[in-house]
N, C-alpha and C positions, 0 to 999 in steps of 0.2 A: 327185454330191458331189465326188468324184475331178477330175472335167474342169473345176467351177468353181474347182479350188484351184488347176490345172495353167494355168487360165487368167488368177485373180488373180498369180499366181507372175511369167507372162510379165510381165502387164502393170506388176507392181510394177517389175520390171528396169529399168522406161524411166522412170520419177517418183524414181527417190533422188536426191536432191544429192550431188553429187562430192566431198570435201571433201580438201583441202591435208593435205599427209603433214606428220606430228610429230615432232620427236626423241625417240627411243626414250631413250638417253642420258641427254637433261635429263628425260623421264620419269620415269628410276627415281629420279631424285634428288627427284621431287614424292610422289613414289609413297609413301612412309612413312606420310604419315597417312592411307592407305588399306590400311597393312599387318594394323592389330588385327582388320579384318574381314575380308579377301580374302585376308592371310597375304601376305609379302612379297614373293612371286614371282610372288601373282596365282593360288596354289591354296590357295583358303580350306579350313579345318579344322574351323572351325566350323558345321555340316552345313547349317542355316539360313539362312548367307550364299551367297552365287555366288560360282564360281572365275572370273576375270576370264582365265587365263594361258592364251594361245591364241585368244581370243575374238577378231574381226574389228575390228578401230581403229572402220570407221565406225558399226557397230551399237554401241560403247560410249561413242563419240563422240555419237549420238541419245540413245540413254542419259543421257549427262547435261546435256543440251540439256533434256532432259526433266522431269527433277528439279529444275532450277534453274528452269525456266519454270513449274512444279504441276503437268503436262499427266501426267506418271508421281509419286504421293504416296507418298513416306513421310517422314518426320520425319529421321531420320538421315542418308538423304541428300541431302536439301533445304540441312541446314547444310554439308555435307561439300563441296559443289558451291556454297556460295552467293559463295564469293569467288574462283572459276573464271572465268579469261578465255576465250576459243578457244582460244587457241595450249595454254593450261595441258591442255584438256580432248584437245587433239590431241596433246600429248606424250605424258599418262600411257596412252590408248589406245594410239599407238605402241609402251610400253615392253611394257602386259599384252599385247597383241594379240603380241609378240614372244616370251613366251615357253612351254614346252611344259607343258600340261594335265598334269598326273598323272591314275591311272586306276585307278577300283577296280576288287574282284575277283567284285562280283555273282554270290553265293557262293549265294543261293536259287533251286533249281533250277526250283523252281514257279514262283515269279514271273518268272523269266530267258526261262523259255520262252514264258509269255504275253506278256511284255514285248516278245518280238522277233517274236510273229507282230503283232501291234499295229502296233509299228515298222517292219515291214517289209511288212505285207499290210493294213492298217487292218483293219478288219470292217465290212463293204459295207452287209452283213444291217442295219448300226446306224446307215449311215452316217459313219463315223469312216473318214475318210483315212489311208492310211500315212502316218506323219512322215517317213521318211523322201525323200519324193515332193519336199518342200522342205530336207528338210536333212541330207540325202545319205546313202547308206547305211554309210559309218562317222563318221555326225554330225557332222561339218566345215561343215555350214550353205551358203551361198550367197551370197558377198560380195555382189557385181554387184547381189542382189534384195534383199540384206535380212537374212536368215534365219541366226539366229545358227547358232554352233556350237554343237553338243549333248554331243560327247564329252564320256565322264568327270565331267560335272556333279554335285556331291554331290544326293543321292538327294532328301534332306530338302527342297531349295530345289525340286528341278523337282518333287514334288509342290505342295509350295505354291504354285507357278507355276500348275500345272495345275488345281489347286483356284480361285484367283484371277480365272481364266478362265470356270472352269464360275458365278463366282458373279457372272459380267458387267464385271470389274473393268477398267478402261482400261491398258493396258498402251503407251507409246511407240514407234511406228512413222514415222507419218510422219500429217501432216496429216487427212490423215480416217482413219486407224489402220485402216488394209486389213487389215493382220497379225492387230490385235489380234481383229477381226472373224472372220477365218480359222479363230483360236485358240480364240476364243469360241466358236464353232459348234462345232466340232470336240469340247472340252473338256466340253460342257453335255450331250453325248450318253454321257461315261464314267463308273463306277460307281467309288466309290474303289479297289478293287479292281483295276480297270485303269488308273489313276492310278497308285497305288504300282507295278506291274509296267512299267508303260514306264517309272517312273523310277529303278528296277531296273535295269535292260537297259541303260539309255542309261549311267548311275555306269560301268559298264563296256565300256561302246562306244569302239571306237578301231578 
């Protein structure tokens, strides 16, 4: 299990699209009607949404290539992206991808601990990969392949990521969703249990 994710890893590196850097600048100034969800700097508050602030320009760049095409659904950001051009979708990634993640204090000890043997040694016995294998061991992800950053994610969204996963849901990668494949596999073998504790562990990863 290990070697096939070390080996989709590699080969994703060489299939992303390069994409044209955005002004950060004219970013923030689009960035507002992205603030009641994500919070203004890009470290949403509300536990449910993602923090954008710090994430990778092109991973949130595919992101809303995604939403705007159906290939990634939900309803809120389907309209939020529908009058997005490229250039619009490469700024505001420029602006969040620009600035610095806030980080909780992953204050349960139980879960902290399961969370980081997870995160950092997967469980072989179950087949479940270390995450960190793809997205580094203080959660910074893997521009180059793909593989977002994990740091400091509110807790709430990366379980429901993670649930998402385990229930088959297509998630925006790239053309034939290698990732989301990855994520699927991986996610369908954990108990929520181990769900909540990696997403434990990671709220305060940095």
């Amino acid at each position: 299990m290990i070697s096939r994710v070390i080996v989709s890893f590699i080969a994703l590196s060489f299939v992303l699209p390069a994409f044209a850097a955005g002004d950060a600048a004219v970013g923030k100034g689009k960035s507002q009607v992205c603030a009641g969800c994500h919070g203004a700097d890009g470290n949403a508050t509300i536990p449910n949404y993602p923090k954008l602030a710090g994430q990778h320009a092109n991973y949130l760049v595919k992101q809303m290539q995604a939403f705007k095409s159906g290939k990634r659904n939900d309803a809120i950001m389907k309209g939020q992206v529908a009058n997005l051009n490229e250039q619009d979708m490469q700024d505001l990634a420029a602006y969040f991808a620009s600035q610095k993640t806030t980080v909780g204090a992953a204050t349960d000890k139980a879960k902290r601990e399961l969370g980081e043997r997870l995160y950092r040694g997967g469980n072989e016995t179950k087949g479940i990969s270390a995450c960190m294998a793809c997205h580094g061991p203080t959660g910074t992800g893997n521009e180059p392949a793909g593989f977002p950053a994990l740091s400091g994610q509110n807790e709430a969204y990366t379980v429901k990521s993670l649930t998402d996963y385990r229930a088959g849901k297509i998630r925006a990668f790239d053309d034939k969703d290698d990732y989301g494949k990855i994520m699927r596999d991986i996610a369908k073998r954990m108990y929520d249990e181990e769900i909540e504790a990696v997403a434990h562990y990671i709220s305060g990863l940095n």
